[in-house]
C-alpha positions as CSV (number, residue, x, y, z in Angstrom):
1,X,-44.9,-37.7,-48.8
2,X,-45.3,-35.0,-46.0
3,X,-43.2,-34.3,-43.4
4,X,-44.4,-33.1,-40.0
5,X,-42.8,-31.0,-37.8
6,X,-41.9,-31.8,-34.4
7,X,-43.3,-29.4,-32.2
8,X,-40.3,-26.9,-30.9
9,X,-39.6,-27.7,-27.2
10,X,-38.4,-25.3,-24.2
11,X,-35.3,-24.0,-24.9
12,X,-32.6,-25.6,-22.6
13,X,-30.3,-23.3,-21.2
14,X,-26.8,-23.9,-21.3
15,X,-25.8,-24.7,-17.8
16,X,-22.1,-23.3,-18.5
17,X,-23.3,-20.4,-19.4
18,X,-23.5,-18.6,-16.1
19,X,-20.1,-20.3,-15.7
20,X,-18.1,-17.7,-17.2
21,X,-14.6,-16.5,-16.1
22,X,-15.4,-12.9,-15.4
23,X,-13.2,-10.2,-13.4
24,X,-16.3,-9.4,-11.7
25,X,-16.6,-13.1,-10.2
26,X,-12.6,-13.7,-9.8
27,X,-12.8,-9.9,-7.5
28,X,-15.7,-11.4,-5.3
29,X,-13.3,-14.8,-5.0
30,X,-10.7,-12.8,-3.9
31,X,-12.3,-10.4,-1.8
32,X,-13.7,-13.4,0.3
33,X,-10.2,-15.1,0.1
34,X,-8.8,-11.8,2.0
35,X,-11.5,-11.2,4.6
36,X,-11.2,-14.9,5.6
37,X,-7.5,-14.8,6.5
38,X,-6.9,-14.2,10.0
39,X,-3.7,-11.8,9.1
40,X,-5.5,-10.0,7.0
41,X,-7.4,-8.2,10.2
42,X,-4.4,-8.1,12.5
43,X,-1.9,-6.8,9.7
44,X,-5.0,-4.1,8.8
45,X,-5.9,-3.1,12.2
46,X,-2.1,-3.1,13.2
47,X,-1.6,-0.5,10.3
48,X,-5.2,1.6,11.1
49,X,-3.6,2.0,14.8
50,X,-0.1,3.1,14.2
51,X,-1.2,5.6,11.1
52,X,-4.2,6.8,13.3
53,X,-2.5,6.7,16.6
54,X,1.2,7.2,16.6
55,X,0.8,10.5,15.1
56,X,-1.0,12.3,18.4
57,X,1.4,9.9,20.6
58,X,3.9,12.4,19.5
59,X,2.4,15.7,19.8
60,X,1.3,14.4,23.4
61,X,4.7,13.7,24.2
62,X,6.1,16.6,22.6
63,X,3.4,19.1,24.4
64,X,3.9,17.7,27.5
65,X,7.5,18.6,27.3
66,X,7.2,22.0,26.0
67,X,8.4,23.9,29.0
68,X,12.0,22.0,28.3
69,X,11.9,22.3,25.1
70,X,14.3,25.7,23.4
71,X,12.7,28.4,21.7
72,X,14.6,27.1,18.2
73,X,12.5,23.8,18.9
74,X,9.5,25.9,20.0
75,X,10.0,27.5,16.7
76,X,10.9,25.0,13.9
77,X,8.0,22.3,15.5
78,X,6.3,20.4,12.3
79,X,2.9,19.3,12.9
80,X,1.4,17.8,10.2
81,X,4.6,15.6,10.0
82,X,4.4,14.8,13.3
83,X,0.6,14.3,13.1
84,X,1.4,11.6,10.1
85,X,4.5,10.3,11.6
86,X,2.8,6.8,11.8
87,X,2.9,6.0,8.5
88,X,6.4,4.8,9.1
89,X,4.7,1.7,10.6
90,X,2.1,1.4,8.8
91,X,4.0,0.8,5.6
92,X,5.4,-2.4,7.2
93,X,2.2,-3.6,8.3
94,X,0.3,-3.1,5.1
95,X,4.1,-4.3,3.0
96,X,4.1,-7.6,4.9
97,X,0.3,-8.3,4.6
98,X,0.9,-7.7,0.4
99,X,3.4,-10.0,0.4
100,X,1.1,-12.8,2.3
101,X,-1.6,-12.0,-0.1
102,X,-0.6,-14.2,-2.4
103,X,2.5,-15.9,-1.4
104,X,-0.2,-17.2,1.1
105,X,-2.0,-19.3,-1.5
106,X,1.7,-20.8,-3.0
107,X,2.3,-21.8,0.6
108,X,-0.7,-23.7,0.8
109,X,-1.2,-25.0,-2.6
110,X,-4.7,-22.9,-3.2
111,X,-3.0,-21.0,-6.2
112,X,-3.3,-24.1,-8.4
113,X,-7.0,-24.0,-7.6
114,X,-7.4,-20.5,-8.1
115,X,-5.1,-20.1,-11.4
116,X,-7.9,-23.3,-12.3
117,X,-10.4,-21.3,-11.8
118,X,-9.2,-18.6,-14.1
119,X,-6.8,-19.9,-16.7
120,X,-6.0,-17.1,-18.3
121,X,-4.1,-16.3,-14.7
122,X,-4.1,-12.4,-15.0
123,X,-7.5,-11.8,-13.5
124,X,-6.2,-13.5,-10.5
125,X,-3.3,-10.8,-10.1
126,X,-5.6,-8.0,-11.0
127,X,-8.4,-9.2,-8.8
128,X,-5.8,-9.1,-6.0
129,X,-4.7,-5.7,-6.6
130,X,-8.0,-4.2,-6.6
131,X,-9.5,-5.7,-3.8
132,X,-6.1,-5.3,-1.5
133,X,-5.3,-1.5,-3.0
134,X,-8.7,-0.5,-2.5
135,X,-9.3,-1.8,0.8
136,X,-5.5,-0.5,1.9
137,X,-6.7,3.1,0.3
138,X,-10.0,3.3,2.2
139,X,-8.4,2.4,5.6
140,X,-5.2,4.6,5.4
141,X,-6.8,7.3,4.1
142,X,-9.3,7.4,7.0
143,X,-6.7,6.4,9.9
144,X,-4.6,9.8,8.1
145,X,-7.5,11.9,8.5
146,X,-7.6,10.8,12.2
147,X,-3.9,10.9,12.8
148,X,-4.4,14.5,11.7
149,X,-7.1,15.9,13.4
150,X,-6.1,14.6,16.5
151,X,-2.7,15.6,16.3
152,X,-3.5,19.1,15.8
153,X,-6.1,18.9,19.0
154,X,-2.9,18.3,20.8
155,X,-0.8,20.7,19.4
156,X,-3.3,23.5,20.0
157,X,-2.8,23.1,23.5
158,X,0.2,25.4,22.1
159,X,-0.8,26.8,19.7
160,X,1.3,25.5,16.8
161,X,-1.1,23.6,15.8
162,X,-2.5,24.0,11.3
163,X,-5.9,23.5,9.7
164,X,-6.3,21.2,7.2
165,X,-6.1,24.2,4.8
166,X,-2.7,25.0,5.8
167,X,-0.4,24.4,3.1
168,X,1.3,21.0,2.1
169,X,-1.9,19.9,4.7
170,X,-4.6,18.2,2.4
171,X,-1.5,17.0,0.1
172,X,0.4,15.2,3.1
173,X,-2.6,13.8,4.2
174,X,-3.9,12.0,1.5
175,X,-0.5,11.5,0.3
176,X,0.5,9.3,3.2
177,X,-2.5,6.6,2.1
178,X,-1.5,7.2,-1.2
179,X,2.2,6.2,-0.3
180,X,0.7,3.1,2.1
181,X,-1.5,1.9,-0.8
182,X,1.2,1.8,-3.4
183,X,3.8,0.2,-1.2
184,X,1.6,-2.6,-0.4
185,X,0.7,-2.8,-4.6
186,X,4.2,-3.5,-5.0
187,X,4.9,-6.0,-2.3
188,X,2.1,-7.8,-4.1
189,X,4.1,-7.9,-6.7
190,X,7.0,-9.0,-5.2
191,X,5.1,-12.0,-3.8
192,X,3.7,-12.8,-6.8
193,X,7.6,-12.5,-8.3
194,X,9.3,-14.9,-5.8
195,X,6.4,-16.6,-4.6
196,X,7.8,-16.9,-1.1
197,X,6.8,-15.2,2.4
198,X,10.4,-14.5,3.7
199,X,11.8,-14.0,0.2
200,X,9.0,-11.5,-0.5
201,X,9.6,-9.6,2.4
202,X,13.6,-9.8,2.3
203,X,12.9,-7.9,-0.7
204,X,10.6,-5.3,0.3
205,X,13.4,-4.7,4.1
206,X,16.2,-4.6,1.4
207,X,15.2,-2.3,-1.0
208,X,13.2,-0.2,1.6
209,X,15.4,0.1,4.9
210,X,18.8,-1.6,3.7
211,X,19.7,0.2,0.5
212,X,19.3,3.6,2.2
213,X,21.4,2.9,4.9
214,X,24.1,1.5,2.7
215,X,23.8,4.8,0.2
216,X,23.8,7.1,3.4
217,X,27.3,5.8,4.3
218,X,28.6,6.3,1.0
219,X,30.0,10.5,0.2
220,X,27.5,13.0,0.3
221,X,27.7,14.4,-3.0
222,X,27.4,11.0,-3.9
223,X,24.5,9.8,-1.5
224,X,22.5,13.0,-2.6
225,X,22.9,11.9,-6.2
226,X,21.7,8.7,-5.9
227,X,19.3,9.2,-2.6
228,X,16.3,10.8,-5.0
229,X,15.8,7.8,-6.9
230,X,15.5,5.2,-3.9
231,X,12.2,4.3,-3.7
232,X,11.2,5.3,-0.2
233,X,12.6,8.8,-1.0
234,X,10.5,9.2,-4.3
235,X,7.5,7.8,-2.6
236,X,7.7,8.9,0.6
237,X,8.1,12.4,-0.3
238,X,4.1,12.6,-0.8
239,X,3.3,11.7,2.9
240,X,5.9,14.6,3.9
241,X,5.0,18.2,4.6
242,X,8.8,19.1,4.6
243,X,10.9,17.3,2.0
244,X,14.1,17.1,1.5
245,X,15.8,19.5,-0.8
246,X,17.9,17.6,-2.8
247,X,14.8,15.4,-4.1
248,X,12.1,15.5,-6.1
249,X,9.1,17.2,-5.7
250,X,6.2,15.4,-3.7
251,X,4.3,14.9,-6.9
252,X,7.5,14.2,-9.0
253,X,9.3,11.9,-7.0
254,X,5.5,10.0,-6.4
255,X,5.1,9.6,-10.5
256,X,8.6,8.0,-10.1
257,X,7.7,5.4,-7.5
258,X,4.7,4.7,-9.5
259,X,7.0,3.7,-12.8
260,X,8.7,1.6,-10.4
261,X,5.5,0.3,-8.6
262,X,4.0,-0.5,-12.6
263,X,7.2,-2.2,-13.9
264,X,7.4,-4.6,-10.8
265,X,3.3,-5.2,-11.4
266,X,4.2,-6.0,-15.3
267,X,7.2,-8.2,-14.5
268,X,5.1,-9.6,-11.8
269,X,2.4,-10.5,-14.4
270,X,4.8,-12.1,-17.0
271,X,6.2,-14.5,-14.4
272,X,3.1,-15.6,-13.5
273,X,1.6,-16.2,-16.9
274,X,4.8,-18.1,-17.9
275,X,5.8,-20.4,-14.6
276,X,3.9,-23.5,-13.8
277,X,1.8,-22.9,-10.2
């Protein structure tokens, strides 16, 4: 007895296999997650304004007072700080709009569909420190260059004004979106970590603006001890053309505040893999 063959049909394609959890797909999710939220344009354009504009506000004031002002002021005027001054602000904006990244979804309930969506949960924390670092990067670092050349426009009225080849120039410059980006990376973090809006940013004002003050107020040889290792002094050294002596350099005290920035992301990670959403 012979058996026949049945002729070999088209091959079906298995519908799940364009399915697929990929970072790729989970970065496009949350790209269109962040571009649909109302506070996502208001926080960013708040931060483009203040690190783009506050910067020449000053050296307008300042040169329209310059006949009052001493020769030692005259003298000691900084304008590349005073150019970048608006980072300051900025920091806030782009810290509160981290937090809201995510705590955002917890508040709302859309983390249980996107940690769905990805079960392995981890893409979902990268994803949203890609898309939020890189847009945060790209912004501040143009609003810097702005802030910048604007500044100096003003200050050449004067003549005190630098080229961006002037030293400590380039560096403060970029370092100041540097700075922004990696503040906001951690405030991610720290939403991810409490999972709240106003616990989130509690955090971010304590450790940030409250801790200094309460180490300023304590003895000096004290305060300087302790004072380089505060966050917004390692950090915020890099977005400064003049920094303080008794810190780290600009570079040095940066790679610090990125050990800290990597060890909230981690911790941030391994509370969200083990918690329920």
């Amino acid at each position: 007895m012979s058996i026949t063959a049945a002729p070999a049909g088209p091959m079906v394609r298995n519908p799940r296999a364009d399915e697929r959890v990929t970072l790729v797909r989970v970065i496009r999710s949350e790209w269109t997650k962040l571009w649909t939220l109302r506070s996502t344009r208001w926080s960013l354009l708040l931060a483009f304004v203040a690190q783009a504009g506050l910067g020449p506000l000053v050296a307008a004031i300042q040169m329209s007072r310059w006949s009052s002002l001493s020769l030692q002021d005259r003298l000691t005027i900084n304008p590349i700080d005073h150019s970048l001054g608006g980072w300051h602000l900025a920091q806030l904006a782009i810290a509160i709009l981290g937090v809201m990244t995510i705590t955002g979804e917890y508040q709302t309930g859309m983390i249980r569909a996107s940690l769905m969506a990805a079960p392995k949960r981890l893409p979902v924390l990268w994803a949203k420190l890609l898309v939020f670092c890189s847009v945060t990067l790209v912004l501040m670092l143009a609003a810097a260059f702005i802030g910048f050349l604007a500044g100096q426009a003003i200050f050449a009225q004067h003549h005190v004004n630098v080229a961006l080849s002037a030293p400590h120039a380039l560096r403060t410059v970029i370092g100041a979106a540097l700075y922004t980006t990696a503040t906001g990376a951690v405030c991610v973090a720290l939403g991810t970590a409490v999972r709240r809006t106003a616990g989130g940013i509690s955090l971010f004002v304590g450790v940030f603006y409250v801790l200094p003050f309460m180490v300023a107020i304590l003895p000096s040889s004290l305060a300087n001890s302790i004072h380089p290792y505060l966050p917004n002094y390692a950090g915020g050294g890099l977005a400064q053309a003049l920094i303080d002596p008794n810190s780290f350099s600009a570079w040095g005290g940066f790679a610090l505040f990125g050990g800290y920035t990597v060890a909230l992301i981690a911790l941030a990670a391994v509370l969200l893999r083990r918690r329920d959403a």
